[in-house]
Residue frames relative to the residue before (quaternion, step in Angstrom):
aa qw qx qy qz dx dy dz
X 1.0000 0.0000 0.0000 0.0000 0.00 0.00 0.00
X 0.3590 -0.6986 0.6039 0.1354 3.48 -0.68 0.88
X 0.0139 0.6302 -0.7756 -0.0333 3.80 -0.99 0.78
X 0.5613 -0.3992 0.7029 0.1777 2.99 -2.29 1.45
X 0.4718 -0.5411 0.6837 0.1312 3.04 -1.81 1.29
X 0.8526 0.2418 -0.3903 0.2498 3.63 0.57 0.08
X 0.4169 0.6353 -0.5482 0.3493 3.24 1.21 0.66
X 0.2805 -0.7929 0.5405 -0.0236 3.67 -0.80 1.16
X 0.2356 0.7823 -0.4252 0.3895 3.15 0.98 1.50
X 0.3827 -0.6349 0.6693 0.0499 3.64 -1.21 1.08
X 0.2861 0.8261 -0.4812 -0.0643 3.26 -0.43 1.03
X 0.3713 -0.8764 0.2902 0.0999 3.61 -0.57 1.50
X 0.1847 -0.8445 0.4388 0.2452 3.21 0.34 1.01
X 0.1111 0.7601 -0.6403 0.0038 3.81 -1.64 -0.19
X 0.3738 -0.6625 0.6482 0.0328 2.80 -0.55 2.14
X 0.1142 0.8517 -0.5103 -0.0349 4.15 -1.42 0.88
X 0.3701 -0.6928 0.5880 0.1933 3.76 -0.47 0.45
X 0.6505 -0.5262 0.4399 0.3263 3.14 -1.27 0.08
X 0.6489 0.5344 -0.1889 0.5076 3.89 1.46 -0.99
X 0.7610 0.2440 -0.2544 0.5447 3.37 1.28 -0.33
X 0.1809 0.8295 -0.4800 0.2209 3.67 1.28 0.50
X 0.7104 0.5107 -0.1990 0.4415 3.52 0.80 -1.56
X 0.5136 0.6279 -0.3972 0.4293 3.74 0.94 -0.24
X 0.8007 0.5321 -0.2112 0.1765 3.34 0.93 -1.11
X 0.3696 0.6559 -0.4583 0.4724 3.40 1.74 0.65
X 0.6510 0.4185 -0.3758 0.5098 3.50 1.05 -0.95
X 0.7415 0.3130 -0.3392 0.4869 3.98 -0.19 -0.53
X 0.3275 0.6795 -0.4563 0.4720 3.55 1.08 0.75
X 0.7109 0.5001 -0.0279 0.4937 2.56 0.50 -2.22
X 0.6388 0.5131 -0.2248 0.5274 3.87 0.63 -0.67
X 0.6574 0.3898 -0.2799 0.5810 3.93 0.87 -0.49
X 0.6873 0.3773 -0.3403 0.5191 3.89 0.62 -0.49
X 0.6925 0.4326 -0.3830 0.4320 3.74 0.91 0.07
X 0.4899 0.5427 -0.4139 0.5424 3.85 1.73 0.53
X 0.2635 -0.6469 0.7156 -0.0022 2.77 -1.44 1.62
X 0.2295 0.5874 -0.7756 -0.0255 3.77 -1.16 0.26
X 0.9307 -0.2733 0.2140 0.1151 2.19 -2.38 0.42
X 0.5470 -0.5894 0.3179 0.5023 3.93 -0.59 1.03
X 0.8416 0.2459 -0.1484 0.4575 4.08 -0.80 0.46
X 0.3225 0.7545 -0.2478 0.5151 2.57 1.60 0.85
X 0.3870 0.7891 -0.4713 0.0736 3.67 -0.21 0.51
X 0.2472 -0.7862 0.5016 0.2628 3.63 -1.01 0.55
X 0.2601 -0.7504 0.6024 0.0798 3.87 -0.91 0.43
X 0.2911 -0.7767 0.5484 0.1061 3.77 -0.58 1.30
X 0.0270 0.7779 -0.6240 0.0686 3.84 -0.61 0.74
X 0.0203 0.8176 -0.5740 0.0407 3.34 -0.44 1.80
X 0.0482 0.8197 -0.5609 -0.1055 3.10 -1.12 0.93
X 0.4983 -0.6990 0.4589 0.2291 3.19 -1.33 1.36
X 0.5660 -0.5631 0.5725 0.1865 3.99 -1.04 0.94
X 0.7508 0.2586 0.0538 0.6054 3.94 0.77 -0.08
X 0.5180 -0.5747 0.6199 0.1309 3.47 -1.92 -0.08
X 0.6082 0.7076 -0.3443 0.1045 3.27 1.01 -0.37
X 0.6299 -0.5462 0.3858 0.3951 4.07 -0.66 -0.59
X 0.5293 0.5822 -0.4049 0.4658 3.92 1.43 -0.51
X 0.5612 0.4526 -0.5190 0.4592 4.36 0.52 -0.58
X 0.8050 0.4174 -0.4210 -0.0226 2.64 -0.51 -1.61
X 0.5193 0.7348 -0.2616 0.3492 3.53 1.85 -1.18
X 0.6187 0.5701 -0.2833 0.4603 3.79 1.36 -1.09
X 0.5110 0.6923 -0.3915 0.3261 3.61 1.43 -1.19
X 0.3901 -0.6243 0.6405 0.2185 3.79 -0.68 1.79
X 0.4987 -0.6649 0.5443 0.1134 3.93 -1.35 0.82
X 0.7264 0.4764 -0.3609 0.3394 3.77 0.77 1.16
X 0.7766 -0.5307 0.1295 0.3138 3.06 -1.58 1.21
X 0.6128 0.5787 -0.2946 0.4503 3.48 1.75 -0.40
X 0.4782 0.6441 -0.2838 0.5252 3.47 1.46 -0.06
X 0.1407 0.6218 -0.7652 0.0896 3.47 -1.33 0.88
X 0.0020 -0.7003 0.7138 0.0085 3.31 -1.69 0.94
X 0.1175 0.7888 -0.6025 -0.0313 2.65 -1.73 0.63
X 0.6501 -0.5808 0.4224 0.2483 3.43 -1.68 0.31
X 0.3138 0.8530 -0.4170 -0.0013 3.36 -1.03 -0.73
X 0.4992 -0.5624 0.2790 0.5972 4.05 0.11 0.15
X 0.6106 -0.5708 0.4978 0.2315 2.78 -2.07 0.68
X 0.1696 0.8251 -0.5349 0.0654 3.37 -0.66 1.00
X 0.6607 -0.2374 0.3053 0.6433 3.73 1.52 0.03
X 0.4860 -0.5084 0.5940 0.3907 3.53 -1.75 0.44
X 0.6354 0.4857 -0.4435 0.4047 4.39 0.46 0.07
X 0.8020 0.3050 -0.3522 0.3738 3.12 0.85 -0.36
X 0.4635 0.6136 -0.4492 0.4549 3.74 2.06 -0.11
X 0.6728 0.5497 -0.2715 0.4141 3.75 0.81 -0.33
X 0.7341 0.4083 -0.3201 0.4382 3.33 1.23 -0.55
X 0.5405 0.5456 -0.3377 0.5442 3.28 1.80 -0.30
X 0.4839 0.5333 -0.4527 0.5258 3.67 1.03 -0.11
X 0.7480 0.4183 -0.3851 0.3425 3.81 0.22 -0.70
X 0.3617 0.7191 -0.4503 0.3863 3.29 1.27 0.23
X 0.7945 0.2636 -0.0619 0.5436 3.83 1.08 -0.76
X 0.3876 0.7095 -0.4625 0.3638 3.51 1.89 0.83
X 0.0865 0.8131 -0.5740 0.0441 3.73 0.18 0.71
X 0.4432 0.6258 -0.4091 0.4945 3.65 1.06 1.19
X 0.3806 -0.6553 0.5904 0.2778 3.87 -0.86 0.62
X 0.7468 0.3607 -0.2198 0.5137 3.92 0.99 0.01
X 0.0227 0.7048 -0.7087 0.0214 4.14 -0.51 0.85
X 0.1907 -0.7354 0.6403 -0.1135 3.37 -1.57 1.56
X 0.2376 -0.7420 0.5924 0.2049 3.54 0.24 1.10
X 0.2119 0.7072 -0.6729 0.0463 3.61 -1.37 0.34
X 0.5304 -0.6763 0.4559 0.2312 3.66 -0.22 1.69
X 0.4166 -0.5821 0.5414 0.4410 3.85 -1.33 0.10
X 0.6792 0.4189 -0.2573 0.5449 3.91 0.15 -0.21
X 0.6406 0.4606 -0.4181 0.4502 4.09 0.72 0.09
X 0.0797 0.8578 -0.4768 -0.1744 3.11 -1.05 -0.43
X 0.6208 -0.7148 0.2611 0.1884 3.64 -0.95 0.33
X 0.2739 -0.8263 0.4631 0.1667 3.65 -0.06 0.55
X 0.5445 -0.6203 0.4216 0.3755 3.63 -0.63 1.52
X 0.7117 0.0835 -0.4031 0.5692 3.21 -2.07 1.76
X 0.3811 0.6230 -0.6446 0.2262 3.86 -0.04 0.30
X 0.7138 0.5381 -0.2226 0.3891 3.24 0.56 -1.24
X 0.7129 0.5536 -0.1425 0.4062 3.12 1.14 -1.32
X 0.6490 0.4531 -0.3546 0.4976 3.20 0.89 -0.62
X 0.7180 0.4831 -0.3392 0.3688 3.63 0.84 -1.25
X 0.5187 0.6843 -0.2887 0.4234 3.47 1.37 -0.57
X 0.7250 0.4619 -0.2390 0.4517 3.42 1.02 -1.41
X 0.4502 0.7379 -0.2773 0.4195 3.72 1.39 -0.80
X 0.9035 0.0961 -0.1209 0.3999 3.27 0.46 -1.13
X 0.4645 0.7270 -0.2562 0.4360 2.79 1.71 0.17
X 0.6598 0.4661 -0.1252 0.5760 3.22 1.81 -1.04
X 0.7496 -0.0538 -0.0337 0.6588 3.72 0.83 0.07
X 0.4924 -0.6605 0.5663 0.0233 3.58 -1.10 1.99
X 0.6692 0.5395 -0.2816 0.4264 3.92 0.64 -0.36
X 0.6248 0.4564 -0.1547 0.6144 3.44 1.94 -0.09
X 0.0506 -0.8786 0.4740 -0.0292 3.19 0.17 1.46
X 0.8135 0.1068 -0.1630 0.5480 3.56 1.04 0.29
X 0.1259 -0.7650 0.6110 0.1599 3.95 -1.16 0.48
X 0.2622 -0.6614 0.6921 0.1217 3.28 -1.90 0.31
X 0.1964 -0.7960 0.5656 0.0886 3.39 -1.27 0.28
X 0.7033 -0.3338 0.3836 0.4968 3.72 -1.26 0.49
X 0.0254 0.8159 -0.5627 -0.1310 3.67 -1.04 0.11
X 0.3564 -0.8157 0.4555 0.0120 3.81 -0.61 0.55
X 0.2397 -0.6921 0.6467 0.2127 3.76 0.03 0.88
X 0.1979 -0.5808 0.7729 0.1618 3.70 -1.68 0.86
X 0.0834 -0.6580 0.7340 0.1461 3.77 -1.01 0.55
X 0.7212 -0.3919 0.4537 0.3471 3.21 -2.17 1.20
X 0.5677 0.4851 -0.4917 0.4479 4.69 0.61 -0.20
X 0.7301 -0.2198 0.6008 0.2399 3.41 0.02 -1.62
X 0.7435 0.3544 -0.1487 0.5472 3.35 0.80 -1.07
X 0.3729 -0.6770 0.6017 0.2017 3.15 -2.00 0.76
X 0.1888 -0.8634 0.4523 0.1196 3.31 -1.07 0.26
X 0.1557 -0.8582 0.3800 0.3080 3.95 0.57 0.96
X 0.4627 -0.5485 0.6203 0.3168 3.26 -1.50 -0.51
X 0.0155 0.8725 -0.4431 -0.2055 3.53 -0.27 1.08
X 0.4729 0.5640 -0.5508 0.3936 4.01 0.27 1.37
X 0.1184 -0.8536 0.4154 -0.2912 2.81 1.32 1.11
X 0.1125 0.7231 -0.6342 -0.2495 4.23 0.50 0.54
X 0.4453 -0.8012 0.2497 0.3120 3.12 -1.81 -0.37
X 0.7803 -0.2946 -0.0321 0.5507 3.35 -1.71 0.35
X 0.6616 0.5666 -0.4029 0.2810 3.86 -1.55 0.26
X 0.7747 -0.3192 0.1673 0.5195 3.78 -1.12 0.05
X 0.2792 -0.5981 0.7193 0.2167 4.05 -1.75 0.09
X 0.1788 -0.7385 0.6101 0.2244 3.39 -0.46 0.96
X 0.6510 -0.4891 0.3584 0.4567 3.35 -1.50 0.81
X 0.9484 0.1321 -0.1769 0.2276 3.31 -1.76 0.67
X 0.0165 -0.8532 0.2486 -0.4582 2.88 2.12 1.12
X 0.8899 0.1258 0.0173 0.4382 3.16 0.14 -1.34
X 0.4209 0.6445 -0.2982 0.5644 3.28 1.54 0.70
X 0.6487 0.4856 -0.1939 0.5530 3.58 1.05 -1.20
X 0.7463 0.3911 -0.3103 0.4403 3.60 0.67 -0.55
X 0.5894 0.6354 -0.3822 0.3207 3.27 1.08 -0.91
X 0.6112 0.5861 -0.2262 0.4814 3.10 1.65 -1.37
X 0.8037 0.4149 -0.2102 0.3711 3.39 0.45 -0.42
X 0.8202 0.1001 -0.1510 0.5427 3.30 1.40 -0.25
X 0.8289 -0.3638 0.1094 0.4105 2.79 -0.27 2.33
X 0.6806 -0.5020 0.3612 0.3929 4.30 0.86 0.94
X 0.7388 0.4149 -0.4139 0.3327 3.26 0.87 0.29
X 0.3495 -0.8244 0.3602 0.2617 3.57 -0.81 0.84
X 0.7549 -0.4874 0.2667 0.3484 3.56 -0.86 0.34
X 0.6520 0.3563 -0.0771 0.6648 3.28 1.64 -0.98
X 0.1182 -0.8797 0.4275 0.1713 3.45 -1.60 0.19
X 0.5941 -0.6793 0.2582 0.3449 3.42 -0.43 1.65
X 0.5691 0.4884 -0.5146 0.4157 3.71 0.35 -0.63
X 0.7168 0.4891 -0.3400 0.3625 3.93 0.67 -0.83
X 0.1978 0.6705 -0.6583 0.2793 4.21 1.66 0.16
X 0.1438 0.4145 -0.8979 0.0355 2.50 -2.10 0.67
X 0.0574 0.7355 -0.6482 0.1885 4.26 -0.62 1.51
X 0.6049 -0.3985 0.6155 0.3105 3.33 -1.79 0.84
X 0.5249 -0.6465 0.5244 0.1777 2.88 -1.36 1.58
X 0.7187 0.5122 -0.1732 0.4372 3.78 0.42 -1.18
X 0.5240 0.3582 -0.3866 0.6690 3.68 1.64 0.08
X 0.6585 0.4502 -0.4484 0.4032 3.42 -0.39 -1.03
X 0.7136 0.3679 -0.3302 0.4964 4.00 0.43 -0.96
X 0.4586 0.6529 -0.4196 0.4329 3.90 0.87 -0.35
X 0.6248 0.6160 -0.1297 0.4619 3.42 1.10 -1.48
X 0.0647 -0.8386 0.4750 0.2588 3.10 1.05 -1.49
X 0.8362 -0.3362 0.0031 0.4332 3.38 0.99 1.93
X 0.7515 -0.2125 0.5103 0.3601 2.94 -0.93 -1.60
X 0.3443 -0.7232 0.4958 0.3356 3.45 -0.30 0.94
X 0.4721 -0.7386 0.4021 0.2643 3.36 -1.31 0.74
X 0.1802 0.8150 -0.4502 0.3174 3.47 1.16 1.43
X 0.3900 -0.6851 0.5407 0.2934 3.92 -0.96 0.91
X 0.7644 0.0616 -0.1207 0.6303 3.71 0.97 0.67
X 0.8324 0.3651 -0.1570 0.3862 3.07 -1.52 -0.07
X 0.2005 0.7507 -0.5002 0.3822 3.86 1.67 0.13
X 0.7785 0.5366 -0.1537 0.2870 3.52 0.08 -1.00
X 0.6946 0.3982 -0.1612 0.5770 3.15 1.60 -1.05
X 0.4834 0.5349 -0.3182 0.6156 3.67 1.72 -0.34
X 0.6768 0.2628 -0.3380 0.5988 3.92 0.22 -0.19
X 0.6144 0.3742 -0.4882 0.4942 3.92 0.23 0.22
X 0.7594 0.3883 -0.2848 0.4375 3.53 0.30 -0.54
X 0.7167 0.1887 -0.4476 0.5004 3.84 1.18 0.06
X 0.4921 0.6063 -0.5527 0.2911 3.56 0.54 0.65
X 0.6592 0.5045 -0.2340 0.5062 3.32 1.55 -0.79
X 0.5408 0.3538 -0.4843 0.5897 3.60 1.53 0.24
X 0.8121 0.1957 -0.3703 0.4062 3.78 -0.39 0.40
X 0.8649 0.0896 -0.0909 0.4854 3.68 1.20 0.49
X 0.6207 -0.5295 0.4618 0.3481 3.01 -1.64 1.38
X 0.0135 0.7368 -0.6655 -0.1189 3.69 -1.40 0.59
X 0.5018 -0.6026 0.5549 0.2778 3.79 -1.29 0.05
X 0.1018 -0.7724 0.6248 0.0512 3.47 -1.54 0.74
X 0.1774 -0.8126 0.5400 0.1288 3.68 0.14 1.38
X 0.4107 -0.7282 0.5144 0.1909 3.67 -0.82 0.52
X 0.5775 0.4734 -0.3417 0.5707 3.61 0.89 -0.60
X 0.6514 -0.6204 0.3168 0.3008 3.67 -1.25 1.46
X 0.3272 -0.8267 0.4550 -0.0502 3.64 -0.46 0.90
X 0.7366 -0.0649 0.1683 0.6518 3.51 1.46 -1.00
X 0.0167 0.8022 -0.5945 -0.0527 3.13 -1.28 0.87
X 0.3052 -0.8665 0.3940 -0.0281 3.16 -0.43 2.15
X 0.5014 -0.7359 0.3996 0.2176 3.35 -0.43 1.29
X 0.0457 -0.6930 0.6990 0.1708 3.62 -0.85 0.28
X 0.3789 0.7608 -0.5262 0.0285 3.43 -1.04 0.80
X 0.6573 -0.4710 0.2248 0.5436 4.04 -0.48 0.53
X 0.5971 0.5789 -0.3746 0.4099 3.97 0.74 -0.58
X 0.6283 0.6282 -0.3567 0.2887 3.28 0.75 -1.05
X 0.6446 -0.6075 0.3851 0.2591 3.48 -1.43 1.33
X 0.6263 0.5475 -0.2614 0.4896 3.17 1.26 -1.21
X 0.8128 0.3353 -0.2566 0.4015 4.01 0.86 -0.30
X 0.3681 0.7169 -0.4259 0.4113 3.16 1.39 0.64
X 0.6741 -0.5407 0.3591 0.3526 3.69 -1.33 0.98
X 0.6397 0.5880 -0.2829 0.4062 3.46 0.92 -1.75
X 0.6084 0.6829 -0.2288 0.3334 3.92 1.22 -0.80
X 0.8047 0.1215 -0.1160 0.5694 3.28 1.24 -0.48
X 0.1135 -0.7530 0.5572 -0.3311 3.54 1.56 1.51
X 0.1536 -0.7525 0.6011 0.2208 3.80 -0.07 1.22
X 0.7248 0.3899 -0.4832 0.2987 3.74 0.32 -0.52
X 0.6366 0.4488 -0.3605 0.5132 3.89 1.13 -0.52
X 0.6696 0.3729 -0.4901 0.4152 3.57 0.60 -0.08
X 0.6225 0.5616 -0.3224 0.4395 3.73 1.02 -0.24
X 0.6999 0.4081 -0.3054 0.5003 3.54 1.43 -0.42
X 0.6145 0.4347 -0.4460 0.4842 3.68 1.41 0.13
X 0.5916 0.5114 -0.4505 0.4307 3.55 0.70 -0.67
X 0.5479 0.6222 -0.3893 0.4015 3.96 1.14 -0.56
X 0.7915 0.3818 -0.2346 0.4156 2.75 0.61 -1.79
X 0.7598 0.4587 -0.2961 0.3530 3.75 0.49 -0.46
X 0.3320 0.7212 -0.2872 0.5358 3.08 1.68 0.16
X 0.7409 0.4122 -0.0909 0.5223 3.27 0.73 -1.53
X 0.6904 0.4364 -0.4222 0.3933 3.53 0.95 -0.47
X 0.5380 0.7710 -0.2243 0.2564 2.85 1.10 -0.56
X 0.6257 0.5437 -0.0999 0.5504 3.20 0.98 -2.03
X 0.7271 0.4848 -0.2899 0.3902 3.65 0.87 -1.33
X 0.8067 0.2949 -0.2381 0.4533 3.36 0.75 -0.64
X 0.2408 0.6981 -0.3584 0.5711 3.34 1.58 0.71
X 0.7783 0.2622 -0.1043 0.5609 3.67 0.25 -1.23
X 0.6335 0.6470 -0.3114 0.2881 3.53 0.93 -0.46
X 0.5272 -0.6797 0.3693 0.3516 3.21 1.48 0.09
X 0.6221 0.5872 -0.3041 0.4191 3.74 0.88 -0.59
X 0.0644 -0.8268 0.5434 -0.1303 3.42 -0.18 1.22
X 0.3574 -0.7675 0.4696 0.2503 3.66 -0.83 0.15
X 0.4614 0.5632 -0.6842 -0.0418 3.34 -0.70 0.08
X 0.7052 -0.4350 0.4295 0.3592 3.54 -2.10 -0.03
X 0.2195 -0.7163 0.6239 0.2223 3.31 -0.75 0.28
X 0.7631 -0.2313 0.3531 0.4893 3.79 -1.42 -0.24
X 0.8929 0.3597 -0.1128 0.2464 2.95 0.22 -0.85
X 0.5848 -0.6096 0.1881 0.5010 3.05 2.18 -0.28
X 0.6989 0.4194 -0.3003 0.4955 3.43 1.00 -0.73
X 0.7903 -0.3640 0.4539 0.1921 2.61 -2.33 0.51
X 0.2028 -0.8415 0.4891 -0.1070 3.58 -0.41 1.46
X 0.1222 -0.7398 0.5357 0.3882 3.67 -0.97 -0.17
X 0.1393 -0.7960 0.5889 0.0064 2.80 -0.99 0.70
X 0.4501 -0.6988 0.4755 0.2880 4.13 -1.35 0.56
């Protein structure tokens, strides 16, 4: 699908299940409280993990809203089929159960908007617990640019976990599809596309709170199957490896004039 450089659309993706359906009035509610810039507009693209009857009821009722179905293959592959209907130069990842705290958009918007050599931002992020309360992360890096392969070096060093946090992407549409999506991983997809975006490009870390990430018993991330030491060792491998490879590959990102994805030394 070709997208027109002048449509100036935000488009938020959200992979959903049927268990995290009910969430989606609140991160609703969170997208009508973003303001960007005049000519500015964001567009919501849900996509359902499955075929099933439990989404479709949660689906908020406006013109800025697209859903869809499609087979079940994981929340990496319901997102890359979502980019199928991304007709924006900007994709914002925003779980069905997370949600977003007013000027998110705006700030990530202004980032790449303010310097073309930055091909992807992150933001502060915030556990929501099942009480009310928020809960930070203090390795927090700080506010300003990720130099390339950055965010690899830490992961490696502290126990797979990176410094930034993927649910908070906000990436140039025309990279992210370069990439080709989401890794094709039954978890952990998310943290594998942060770590090769940051091997072919400079990204941005906004300090001011960016996402607030549910914590609740449903959640993929708290399931048994999630910390499977041999499948969690063969994704951390396998994204590892994508990484390094397209690292050494020479293939670097910046924007050209024209917008697209370039090679560059």
């Amino acid at each position: 699908m070709r997208v027109s450089a002048a449509r100036r659309r935000v488009i938020v993706i959200t992979a959903v299940h049927g268990p995290s359906a009910r969430f989606l009035a609140e991160a609703h509610h969170s997208l009508r409280a973003q303001v960007l810039p005049e000519g500015w507009e964001w567009h919501w693209v849900i996509q359902e993990d499955g075929e099933s009857d439990d989404v479709a009821p949660h689906v908020p009722a406006d013109d800025r809203v697209t859903f869809r179905q499609g087979r079940a293959g994981g929340p990496g592959v319901a997102r890359t089929l979502a980019l199928a209907h991304a007709d924006g130069p900007y994709v914002k990842v925003l779980d069905a159960d997370d949600q977003l705290p007013p000027g998110a958009l705006a700030r990530d918007l202004a980032a790449l908007e303010n310097d073309h050599t930055l091909g992807w931002a992150t933001s502060r992020a915030l556990d929501l617990l099942p009480d009310g309360t928020t809960v930070g992360f203090p390795e927090d890096p700080a506010h300003g640019p990720i130099e390339r392969d950055t965010v690899l070096n830490h992961w490696k060093t502290h126990a797979f976990r990176p410094q930034v946090h993927p649910a908070t992407l906000f990436v140039r549409r025309d990279l992210l599809i370069a990439l080709g999506g989401w890794m094709a991983l039954p978890a952990s997809e998310d943290t594998g596309l942060l770590l090769a975006l940051n091997a072919v490009s400079r990204g941005w870390f906004t300090s001011g709170v960016g996402l607030l990430y549910r914590k609740w018993e449903g959640q993929a991330t708290g399931q048994a199957a999630h910390t499977d030491s041999a499948e969690h060792d063969a994704r951390m491998a396998v994204a590892e490896a994508r990484a390094r490879a397209l690292a050494l590959s020479g293939w670097r990102f910046p924007v050209s004039s024209g917008g697209a994805v370039r090679r560059g030394g």
